[in-house]
PDB file of N, CA, C and O in Angstrom:
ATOM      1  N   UNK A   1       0.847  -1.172   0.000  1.00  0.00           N
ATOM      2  CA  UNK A   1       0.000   0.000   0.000  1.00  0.00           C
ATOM      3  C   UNK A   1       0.896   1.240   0.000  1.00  0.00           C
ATOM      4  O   UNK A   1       1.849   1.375   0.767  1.00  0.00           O
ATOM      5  N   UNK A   2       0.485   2.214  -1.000  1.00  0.00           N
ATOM      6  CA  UNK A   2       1.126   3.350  -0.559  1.00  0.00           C
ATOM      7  C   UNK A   2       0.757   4.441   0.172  1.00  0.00           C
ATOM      8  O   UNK A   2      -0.378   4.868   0.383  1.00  0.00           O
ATOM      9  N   UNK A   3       1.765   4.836   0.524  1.00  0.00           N
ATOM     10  CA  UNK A   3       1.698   6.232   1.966  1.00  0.00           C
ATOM     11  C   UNK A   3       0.707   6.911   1.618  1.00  0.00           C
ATOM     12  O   UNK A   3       0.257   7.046   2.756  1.00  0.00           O
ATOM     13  N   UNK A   4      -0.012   7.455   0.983  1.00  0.00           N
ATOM     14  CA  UNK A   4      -1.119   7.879   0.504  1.00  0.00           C
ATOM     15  C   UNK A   4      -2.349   7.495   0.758  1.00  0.00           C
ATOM     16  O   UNK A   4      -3.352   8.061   1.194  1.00  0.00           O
ATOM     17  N   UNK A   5      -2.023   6.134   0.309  1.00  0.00           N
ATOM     18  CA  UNK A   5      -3.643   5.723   0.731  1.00  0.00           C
ATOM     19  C   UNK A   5      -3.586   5.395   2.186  1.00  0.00           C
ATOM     20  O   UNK A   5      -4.306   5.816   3.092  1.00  0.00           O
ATOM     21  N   UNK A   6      -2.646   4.609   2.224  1.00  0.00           N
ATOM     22  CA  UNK A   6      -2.565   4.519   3.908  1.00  0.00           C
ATOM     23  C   UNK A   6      -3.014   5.853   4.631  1.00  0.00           C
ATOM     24  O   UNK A   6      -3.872   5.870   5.513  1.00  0.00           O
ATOM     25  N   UNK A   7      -2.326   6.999   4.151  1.00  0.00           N
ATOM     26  CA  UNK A   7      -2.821   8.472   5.034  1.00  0.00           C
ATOM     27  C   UNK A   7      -4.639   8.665   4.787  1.00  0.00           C
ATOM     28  O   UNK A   7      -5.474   9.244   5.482  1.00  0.00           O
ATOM     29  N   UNK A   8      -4.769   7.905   3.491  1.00  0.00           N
ATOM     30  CA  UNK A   8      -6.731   8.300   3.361  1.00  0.00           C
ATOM     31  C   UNK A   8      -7.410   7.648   4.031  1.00  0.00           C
ATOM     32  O   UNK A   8      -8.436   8.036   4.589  1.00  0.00           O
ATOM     33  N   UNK A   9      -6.767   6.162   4.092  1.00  0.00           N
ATOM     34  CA  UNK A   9      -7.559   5.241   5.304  1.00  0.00           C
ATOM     35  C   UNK A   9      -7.547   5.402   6.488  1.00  0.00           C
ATOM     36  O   UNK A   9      -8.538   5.238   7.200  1.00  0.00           O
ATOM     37  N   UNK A  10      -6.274   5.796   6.944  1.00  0.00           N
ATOM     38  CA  UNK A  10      -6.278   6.712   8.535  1.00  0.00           C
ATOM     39  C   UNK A  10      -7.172   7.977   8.511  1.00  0.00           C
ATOM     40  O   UNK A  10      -7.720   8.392   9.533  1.00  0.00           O
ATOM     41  N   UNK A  11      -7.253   8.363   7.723  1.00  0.00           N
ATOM     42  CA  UNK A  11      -8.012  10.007   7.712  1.00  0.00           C
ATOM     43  C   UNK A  11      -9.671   9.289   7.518  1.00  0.00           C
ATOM     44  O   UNK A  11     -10.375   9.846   8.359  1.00  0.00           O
ATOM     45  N   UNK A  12     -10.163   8.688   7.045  1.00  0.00           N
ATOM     46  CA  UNK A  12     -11.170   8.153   6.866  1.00  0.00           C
ATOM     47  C   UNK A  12     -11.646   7.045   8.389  1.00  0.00           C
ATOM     48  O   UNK A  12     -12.816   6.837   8.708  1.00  0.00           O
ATOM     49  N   UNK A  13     -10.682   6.592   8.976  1.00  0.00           N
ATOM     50  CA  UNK A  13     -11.348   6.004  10.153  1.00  0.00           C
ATOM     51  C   UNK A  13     -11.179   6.768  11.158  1.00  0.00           C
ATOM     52  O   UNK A  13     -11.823   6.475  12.166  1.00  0.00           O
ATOM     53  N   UNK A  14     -10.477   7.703  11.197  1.00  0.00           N
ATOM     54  CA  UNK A  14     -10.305   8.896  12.081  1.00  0.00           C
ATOM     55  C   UNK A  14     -11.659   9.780  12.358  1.00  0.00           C
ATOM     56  O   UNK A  14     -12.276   9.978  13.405  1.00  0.00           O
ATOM     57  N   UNK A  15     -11.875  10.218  11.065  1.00  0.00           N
ATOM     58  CA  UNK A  15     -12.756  11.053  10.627  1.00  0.00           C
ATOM     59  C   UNK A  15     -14.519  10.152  10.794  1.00  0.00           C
ATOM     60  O   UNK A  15     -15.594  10.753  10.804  1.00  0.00           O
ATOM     61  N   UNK A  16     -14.368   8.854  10.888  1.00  0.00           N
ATOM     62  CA  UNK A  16     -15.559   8.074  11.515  1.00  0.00           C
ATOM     63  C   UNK A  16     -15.559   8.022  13.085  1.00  0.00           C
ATOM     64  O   UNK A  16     -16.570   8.176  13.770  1.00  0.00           O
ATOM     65  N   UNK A  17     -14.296   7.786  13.566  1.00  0.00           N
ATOM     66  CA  UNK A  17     -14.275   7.962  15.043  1.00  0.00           C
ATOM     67  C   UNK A  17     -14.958   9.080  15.481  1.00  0.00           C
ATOM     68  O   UNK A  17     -15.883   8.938  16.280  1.00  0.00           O
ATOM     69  N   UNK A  18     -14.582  10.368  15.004  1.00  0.00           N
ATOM     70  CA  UNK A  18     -14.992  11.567  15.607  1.00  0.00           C
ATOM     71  C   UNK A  18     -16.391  11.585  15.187  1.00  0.00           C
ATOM     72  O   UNK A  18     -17.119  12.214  15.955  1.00  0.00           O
ATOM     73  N   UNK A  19     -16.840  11.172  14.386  1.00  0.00           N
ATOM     74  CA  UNK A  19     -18.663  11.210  14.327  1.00  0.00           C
ATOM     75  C   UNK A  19     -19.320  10.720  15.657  1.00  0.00           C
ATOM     76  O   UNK A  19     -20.254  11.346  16.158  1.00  0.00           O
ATOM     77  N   UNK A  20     -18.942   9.882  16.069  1.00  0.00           N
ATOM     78  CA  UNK A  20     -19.184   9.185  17.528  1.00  0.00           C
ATOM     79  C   UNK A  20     -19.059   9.537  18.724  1.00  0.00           C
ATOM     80  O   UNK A  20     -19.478   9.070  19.783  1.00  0.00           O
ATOM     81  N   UNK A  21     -17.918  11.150  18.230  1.00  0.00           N
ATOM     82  CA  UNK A  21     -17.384  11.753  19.722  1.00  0.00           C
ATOM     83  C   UNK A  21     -15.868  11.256  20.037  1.00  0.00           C
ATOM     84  O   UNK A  21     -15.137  11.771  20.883  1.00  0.00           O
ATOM     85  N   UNK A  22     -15.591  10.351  19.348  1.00  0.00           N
ATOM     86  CA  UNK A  22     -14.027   9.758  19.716  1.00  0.00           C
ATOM     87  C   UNK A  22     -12.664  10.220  18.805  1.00  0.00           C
ATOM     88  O   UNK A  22     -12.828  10.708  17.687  1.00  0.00           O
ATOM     89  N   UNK A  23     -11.437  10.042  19.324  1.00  0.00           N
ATOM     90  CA  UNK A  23     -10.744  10.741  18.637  1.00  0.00           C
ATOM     91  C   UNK A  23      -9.653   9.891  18.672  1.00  0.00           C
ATOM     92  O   UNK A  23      -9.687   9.162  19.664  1.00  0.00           O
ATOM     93  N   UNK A  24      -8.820   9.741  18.043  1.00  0.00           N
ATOM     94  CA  UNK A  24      -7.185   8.701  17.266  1.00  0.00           C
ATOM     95  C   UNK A  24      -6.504  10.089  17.725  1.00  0.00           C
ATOM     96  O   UNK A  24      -6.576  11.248  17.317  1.00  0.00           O
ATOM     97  N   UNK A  25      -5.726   9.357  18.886  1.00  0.00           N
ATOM     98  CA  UNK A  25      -4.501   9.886  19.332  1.00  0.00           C
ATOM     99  C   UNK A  25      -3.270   9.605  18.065  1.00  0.00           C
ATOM    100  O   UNK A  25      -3.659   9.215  16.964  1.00  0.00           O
ATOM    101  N   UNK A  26      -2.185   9.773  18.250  1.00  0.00           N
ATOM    102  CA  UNK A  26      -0.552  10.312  16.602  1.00  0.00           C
ATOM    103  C   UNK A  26      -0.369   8.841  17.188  1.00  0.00           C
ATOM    104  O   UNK A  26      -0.212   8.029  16.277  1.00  0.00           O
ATOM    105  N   UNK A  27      -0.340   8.171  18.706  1.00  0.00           N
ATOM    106  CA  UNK A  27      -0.052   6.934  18.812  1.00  0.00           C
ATOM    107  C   UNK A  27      -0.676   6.147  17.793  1.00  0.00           C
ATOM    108  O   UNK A  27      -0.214   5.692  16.747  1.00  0.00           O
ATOM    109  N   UNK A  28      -2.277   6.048  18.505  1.00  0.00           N
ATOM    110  CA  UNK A  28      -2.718   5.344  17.511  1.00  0.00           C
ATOM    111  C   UNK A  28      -2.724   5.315  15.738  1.00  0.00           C
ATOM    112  O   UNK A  28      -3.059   4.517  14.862  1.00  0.00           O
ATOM    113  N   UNK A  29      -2.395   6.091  15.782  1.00  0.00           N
ATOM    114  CA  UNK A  29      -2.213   6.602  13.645  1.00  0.00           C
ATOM    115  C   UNK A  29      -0.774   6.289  13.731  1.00  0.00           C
ATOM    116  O   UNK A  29      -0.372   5.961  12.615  1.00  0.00           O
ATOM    117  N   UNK A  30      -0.059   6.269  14.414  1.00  0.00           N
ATOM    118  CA  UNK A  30       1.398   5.537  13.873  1.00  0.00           C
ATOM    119  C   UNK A  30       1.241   4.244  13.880  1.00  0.00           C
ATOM    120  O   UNK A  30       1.783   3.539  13.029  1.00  0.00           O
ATOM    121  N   UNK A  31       0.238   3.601  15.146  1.00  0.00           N
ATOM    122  CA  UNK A  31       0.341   2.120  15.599  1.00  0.00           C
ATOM    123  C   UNK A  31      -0.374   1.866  13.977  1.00  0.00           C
ATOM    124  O   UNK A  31       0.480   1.347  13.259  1.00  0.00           O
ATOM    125  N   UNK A  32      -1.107   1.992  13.562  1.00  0.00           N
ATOM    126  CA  UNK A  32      -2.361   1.891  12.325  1.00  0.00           C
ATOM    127  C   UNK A  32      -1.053   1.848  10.834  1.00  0.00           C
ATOM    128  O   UNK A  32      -0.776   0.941  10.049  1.00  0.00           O
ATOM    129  N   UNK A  33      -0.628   2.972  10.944  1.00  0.00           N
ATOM    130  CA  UNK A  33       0.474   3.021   9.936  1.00  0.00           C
ATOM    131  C   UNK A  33       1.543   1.942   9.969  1.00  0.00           C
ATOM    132  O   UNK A  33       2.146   1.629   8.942  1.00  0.00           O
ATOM    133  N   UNK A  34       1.842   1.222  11.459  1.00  0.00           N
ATOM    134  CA  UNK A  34       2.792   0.681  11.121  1.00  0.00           C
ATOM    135  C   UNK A  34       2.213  -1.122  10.639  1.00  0.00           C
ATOM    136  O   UNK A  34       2.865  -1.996  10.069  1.00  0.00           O
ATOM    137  N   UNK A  35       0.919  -1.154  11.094  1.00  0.00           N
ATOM    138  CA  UNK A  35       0.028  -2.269  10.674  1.00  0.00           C
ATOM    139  C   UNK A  35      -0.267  -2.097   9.214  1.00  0.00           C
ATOM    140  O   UNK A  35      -0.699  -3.125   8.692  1.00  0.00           O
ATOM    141  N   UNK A  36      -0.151  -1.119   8.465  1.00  0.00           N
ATOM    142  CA  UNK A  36      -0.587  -1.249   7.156  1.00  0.00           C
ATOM    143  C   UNK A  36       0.618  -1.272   6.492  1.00  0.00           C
ATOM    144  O   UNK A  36       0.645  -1.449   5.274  1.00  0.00           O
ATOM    145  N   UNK A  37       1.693  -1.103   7.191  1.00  0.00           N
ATOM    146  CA  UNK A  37       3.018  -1.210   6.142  1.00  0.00           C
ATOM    147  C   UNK A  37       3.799  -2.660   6.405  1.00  0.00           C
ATOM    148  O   UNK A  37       4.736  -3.234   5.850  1.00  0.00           O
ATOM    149  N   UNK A  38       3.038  -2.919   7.397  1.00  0.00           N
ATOM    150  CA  UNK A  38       3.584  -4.688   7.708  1.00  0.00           C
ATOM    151  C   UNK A  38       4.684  -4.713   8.596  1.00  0.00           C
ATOM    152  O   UNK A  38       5.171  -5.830   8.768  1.00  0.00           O
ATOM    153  N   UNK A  39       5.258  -3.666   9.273  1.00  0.00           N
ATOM    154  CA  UNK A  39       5.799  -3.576  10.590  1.00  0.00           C
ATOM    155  C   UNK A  39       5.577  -4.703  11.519  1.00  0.00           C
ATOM    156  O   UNK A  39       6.489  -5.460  11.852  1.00  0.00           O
ATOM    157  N   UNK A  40       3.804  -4.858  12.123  1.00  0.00           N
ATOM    158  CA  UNK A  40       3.681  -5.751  12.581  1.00  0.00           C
ATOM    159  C   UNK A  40       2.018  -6.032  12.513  1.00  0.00           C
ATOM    160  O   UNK A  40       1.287  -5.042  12.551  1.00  0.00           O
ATOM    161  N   UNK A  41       1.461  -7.272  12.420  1.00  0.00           N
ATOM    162  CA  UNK A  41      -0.013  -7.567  12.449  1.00  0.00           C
ATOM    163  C   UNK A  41      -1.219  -7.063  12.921  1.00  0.00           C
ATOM    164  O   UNK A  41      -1.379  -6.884  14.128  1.00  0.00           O
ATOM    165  N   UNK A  42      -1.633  -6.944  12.533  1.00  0.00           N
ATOM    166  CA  UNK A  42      -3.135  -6.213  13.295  1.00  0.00           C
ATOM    167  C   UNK A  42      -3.708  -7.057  14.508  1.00  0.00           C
ATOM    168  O   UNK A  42      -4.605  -6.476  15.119  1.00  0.00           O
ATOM    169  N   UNK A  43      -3.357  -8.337  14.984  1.00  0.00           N
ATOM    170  CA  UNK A  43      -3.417  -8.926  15.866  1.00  0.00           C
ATOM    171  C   UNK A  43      -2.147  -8.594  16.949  1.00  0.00           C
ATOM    172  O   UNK A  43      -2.348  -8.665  18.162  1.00  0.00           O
ATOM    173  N   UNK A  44      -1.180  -8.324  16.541  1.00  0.00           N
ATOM    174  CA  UNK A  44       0.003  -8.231  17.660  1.00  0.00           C
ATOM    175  C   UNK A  44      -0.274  -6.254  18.119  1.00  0.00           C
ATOM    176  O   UNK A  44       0.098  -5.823  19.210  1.00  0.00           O
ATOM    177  N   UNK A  45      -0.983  -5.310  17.017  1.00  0.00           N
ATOM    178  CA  UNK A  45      -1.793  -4.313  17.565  1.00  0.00           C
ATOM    179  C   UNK A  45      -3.039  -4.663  18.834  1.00  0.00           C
ATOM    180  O   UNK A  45      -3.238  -4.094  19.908  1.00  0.00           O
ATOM    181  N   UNK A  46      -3.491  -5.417  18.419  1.00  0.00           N
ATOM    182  CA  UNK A  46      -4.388  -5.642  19.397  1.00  0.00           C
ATOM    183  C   UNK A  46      -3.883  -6.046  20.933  1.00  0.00           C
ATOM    184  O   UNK A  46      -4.037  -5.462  22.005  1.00  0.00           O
ATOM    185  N   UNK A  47      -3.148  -7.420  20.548  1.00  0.00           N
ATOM    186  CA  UNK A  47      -2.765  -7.950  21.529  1.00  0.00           C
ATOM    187  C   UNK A  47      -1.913  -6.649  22.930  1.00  0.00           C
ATOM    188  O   UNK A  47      -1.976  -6.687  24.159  1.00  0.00           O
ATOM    189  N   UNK A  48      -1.015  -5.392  21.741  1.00  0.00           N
ATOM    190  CA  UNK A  48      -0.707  -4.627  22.386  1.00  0.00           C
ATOM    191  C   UNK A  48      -1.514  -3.631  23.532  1.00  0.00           C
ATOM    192  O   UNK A  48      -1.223  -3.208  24.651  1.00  0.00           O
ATOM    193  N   UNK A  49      -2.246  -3.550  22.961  1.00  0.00           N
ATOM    194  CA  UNK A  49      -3.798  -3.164  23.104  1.00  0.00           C
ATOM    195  C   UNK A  49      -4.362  -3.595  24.603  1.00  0.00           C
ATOM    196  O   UNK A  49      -4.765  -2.917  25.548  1.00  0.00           O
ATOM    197  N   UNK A  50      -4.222  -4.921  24.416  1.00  0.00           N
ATOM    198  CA  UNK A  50      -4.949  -5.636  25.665  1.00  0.00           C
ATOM    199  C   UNK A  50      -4.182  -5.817  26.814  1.00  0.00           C
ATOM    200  O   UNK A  50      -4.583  -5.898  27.975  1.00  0.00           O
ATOM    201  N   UNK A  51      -3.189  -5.866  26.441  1.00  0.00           N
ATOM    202  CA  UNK A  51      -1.752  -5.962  27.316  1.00  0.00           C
ATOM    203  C   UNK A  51      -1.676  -4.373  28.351  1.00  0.00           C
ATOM    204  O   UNK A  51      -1.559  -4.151  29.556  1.00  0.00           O
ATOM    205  N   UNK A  52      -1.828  -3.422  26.980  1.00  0.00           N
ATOM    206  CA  UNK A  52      -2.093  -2.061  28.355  1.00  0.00           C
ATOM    207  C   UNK A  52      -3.116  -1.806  28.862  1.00  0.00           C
ATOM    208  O   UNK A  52      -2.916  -0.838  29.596  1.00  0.00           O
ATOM    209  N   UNK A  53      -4.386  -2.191  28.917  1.00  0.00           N
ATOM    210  CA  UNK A  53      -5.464  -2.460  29.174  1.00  0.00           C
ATOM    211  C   UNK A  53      -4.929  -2.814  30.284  1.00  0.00           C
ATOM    212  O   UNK A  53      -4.369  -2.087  31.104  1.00  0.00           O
ATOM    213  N   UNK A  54      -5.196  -4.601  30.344  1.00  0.00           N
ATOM    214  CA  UNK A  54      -4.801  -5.168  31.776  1.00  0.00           C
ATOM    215  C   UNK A  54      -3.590  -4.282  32.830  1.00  0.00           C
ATOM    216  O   UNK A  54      -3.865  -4.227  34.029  1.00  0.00           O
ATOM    217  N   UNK A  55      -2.490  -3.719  32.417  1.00  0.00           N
ATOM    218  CA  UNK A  55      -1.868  -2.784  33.281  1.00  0.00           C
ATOM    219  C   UNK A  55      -2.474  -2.119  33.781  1.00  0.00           C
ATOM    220  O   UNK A  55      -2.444  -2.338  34.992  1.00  0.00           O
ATOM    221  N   UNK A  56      -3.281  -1.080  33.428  1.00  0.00           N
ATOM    222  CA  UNK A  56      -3.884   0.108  33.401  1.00  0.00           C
ATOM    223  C   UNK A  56      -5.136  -0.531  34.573  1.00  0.00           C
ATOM    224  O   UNK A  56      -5.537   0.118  35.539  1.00  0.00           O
ATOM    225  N   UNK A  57      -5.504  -1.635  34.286  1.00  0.00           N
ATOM    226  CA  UNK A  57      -6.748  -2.524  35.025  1.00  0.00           C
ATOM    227  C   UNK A  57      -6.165  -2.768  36.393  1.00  0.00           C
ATOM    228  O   UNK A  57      -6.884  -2.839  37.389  1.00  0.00           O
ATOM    229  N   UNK A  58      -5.104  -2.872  36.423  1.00  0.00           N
ATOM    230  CA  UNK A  58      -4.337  -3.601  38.168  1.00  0.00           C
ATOM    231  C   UNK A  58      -4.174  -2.094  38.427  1.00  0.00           C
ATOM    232  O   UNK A  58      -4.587  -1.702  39.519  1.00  0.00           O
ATOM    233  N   UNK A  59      -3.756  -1.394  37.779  1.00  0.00           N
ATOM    234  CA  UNK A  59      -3.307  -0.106  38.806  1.00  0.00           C
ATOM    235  C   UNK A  59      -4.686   0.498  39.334  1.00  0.00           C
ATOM    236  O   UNK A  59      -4.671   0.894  40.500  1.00  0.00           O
ATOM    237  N   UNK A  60      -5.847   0.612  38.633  1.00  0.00           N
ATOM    238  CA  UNK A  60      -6.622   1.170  39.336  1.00  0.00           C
ATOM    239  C   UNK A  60      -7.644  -0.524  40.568  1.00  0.00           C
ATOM    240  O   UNK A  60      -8.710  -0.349  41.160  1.00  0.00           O
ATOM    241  N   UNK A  61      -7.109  -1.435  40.565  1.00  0.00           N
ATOM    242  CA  UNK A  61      -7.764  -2.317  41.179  1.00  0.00           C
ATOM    243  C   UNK A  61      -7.483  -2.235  42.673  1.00  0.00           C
ATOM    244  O   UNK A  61      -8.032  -3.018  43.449  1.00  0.00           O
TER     245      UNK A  61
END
């Protein structure tokens, strides 16, 4: 994919988030960018995902 479209598909799910009220932090649009350039899987995004979740879950427990 090129950088281009990659930037329209980020700008396009971005731009759906905020219809909802929600907003894509530069983290998340790099994490997104680096999943569409094959850096690393959209599952090992997630997994990252869930991993700070559960941190974030014990500290306030």
């Amino acid at each position: 994919m090129i950088d281009q479209q990659m930037e329209t598909h980020i700008k396009e799910a971005s731009s759906s988030l905020e219809v909802e009220g929600l907003y894509m932090t530069d983290v998340e649009k790099d994490n997104l960018r680096k999943v569409l350039s094959g850096e690393f899987s959209f599952s090992d995004l997630v997994s990252r995902y869930v991993t700070d979740a559960k941190k974030l879950g014990r500290k306030y427990a």
